[in-house]
N, CA, C and O atoms as CSV, one atom per row, in Angstrom:
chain,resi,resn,atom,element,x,y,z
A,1,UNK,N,N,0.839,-1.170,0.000
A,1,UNK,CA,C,0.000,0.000,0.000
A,1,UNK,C,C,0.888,1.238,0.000
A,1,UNK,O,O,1.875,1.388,0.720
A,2,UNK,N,N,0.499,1.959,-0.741
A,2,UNK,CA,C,1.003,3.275,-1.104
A,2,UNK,C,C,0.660,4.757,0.085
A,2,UNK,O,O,-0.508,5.107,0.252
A,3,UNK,N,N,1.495,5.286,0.610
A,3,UNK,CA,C,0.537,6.646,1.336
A,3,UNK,C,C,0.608,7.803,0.144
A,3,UNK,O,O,1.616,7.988,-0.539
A,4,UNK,N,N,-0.647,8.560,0.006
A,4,UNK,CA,C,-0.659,9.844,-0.587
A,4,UNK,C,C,-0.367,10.971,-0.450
A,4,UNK,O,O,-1.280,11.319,0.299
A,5,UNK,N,N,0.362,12.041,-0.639
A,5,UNK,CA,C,-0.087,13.563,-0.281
A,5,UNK,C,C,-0.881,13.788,-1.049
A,5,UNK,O,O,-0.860,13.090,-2.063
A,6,UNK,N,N,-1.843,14.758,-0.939
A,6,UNK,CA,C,-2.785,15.668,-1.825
A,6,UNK,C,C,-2.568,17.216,-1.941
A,6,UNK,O,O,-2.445,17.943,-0.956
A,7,UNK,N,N,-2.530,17.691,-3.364
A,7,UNK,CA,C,-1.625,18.569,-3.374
A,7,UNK,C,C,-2.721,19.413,-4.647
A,7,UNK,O,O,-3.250,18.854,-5.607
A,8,UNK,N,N,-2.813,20.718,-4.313
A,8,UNK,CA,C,-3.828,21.383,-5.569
A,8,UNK,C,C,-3.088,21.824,-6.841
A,8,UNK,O,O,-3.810,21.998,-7.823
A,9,UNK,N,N,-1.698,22.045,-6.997
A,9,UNK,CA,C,-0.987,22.199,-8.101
A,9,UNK,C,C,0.135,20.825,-8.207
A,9,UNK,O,O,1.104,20.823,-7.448
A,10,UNK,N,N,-0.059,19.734,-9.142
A,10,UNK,CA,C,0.223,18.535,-9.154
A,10,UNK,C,C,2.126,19.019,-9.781
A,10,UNK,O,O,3.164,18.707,-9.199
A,11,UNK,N,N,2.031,19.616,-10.748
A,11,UNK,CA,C,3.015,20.279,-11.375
A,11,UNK,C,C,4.000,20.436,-10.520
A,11,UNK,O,O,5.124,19.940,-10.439
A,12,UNK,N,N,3.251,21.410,-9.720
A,12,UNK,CA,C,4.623,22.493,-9.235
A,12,UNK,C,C,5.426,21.530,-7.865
A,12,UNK,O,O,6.593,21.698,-7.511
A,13,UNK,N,N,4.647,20.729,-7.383
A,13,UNK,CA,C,5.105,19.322,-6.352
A,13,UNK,C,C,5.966,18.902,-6.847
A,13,UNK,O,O,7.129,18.790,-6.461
A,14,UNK,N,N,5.177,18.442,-8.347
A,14,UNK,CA,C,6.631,17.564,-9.517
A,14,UNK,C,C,7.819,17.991,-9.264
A,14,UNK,O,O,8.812,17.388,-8.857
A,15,UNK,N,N,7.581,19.513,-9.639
A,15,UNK,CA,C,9.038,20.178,-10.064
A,15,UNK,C,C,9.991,20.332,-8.460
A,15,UNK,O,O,11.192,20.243,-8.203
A,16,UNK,N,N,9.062,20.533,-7.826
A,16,UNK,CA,C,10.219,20.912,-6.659
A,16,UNK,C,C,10.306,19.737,-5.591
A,16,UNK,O,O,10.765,19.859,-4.456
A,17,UNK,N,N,9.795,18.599,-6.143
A,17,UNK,CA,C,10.869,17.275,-5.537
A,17,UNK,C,C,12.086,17.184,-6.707
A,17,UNK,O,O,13.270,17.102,-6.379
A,18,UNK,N,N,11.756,17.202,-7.751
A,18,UNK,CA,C,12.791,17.200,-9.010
A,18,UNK,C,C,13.902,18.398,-8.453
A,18,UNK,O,O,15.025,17.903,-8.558
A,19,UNK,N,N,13.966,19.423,-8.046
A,19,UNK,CA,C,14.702,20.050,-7.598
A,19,UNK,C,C,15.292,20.044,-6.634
A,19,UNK,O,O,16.381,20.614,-6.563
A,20,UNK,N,N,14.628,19.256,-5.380
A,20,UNK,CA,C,14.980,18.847,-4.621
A,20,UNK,C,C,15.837,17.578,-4.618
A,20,UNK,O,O,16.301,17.134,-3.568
A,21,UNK,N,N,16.079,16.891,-6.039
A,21,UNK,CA,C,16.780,15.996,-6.536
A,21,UNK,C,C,16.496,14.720,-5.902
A,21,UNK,O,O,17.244,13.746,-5.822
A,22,UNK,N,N,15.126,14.879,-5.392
A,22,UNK,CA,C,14.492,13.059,-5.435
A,22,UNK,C,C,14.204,11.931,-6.450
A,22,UNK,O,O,14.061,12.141,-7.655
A,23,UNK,N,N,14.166,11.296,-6.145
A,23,UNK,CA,C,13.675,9.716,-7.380
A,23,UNK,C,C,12.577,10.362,-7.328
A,23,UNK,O,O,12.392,10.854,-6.215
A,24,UNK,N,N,11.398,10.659,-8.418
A,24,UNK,CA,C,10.796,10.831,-8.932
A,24,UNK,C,C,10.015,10.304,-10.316
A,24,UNK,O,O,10.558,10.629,-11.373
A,25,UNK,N,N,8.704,9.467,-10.400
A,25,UNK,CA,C,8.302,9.001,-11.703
A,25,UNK,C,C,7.666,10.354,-12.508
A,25,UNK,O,O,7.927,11.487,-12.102
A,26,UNK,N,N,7.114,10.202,-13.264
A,26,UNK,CA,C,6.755,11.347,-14.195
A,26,UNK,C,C,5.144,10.899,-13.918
A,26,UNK,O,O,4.723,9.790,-13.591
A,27,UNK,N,N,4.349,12.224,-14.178
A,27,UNK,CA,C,2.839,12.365,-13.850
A,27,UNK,C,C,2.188,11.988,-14.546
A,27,UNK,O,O,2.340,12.335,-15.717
A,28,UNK,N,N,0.916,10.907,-14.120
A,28,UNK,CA,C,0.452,10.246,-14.349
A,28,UNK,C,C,-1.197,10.863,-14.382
A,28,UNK,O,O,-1.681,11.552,-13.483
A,29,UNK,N,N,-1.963,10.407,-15.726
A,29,UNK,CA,C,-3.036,11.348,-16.124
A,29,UNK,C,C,-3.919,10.291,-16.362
A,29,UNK,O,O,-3.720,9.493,-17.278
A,30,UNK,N,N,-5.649,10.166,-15.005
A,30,UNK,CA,C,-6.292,9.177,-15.236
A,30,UNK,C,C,-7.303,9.878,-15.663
A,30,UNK,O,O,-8.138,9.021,-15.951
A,31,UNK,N,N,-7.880,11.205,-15.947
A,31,UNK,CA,C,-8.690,11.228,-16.310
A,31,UNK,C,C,-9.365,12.396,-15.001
A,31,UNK,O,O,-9.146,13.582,-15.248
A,32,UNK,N,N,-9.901,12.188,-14.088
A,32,UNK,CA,C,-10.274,12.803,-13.352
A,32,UNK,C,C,-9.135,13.101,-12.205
A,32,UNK,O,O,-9.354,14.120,-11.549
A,33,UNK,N,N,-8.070,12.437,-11.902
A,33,UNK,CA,C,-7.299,12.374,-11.399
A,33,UNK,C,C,-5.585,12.638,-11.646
A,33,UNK,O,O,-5.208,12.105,-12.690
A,34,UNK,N,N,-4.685,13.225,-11.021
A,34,UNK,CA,C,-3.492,13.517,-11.547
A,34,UNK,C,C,-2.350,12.770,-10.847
A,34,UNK,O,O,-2.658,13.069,-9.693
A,35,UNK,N,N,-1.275,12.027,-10.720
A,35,UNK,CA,C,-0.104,11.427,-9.438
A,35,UNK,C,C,0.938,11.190,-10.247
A,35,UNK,O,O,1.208,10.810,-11.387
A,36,UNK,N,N,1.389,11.526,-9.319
A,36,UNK,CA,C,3.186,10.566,-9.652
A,36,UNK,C,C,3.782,10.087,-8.179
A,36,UNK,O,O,3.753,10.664,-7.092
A,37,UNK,N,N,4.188,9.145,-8.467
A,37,UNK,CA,C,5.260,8.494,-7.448
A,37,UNK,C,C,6.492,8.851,-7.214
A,37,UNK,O,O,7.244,9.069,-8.164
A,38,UNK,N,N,7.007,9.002,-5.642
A,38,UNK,CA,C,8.734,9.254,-5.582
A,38,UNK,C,C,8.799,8.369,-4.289
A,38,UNK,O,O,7.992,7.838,-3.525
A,39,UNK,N,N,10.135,8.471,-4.422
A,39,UNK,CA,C,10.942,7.861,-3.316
A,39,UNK,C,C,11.381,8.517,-2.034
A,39,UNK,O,O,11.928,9.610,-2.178
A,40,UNK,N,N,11.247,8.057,-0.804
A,40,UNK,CA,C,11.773,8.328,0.405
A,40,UNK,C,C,13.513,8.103,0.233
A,40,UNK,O,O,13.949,7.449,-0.714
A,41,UNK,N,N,14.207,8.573,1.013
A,41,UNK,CA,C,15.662,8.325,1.322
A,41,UNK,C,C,15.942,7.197,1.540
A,41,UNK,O,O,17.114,6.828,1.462
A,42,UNK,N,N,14.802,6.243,1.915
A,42,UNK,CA,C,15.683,4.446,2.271
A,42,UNK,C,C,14.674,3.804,0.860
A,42,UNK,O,O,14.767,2.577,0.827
A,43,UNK,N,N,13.961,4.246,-0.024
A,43,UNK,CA,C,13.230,3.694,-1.451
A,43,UNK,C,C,12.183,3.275,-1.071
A,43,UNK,O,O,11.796,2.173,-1.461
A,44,UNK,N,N,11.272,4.211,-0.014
A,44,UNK,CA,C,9.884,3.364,-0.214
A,44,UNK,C,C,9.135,4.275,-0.731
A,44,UNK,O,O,9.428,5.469,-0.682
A,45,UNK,N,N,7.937,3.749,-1.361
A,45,UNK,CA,C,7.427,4.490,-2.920
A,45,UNK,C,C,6.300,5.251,-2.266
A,45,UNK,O,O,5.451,4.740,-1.536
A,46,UNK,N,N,6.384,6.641,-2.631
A,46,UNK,CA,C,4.687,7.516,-2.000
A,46,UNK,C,C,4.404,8.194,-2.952
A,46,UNK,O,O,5.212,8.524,-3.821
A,47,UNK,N,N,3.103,8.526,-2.920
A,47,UNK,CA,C,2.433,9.255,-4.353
A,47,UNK,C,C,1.859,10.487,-3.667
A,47,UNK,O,O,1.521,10.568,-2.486
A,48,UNK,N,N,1.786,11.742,-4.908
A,48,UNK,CA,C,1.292,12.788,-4.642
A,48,UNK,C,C,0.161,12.531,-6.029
A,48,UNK,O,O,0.303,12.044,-7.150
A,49,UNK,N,N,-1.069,13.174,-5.231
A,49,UNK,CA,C,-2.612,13.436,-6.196
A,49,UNK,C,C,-3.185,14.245,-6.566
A,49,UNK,O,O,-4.223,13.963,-5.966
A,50,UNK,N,N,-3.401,15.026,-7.051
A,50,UNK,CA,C,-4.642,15.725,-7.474
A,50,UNK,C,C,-5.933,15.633,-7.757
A,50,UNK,O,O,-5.146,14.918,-8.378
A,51,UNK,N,N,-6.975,15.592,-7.950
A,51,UNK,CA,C,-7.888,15.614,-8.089
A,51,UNK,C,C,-8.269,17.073,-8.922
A,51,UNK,O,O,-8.244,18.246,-8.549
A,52,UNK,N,N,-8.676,16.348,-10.392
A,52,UNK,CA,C,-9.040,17.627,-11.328
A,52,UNK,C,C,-10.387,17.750,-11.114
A,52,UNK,O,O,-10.962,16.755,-10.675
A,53,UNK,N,N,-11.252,19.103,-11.399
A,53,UNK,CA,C,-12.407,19.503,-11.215
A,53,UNK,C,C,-12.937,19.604,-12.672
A,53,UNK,O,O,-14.089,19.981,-12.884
């Protein structure tokens, strides 16, 4: 099982774990929904969400 953050600009999360120079997957587009997955410091996998309106 995965834990989430929920986050209202999915983007700008992206970019500033990417800057923050984490493992990071690229964002993922379901339709009503927005995530990508990164990594903690010891590799366990957590997702950030959005929810589009």
């Amino acid at each position: 099982m995965t834990f989430n953050f929920y986050t209202p600009d999915v983007e700008k999360a992206h970019q500033h774990l990417v800057d923050c120079e984490v493992k990071v997957e690229p964002i993922q587009d379901g339709g009503s929904i927005q995530w990508f997955q990164f990594y903690d410091l010891e590799g366990n996998p957590l997702e950030v969400c959005h929810f589009k309106e």
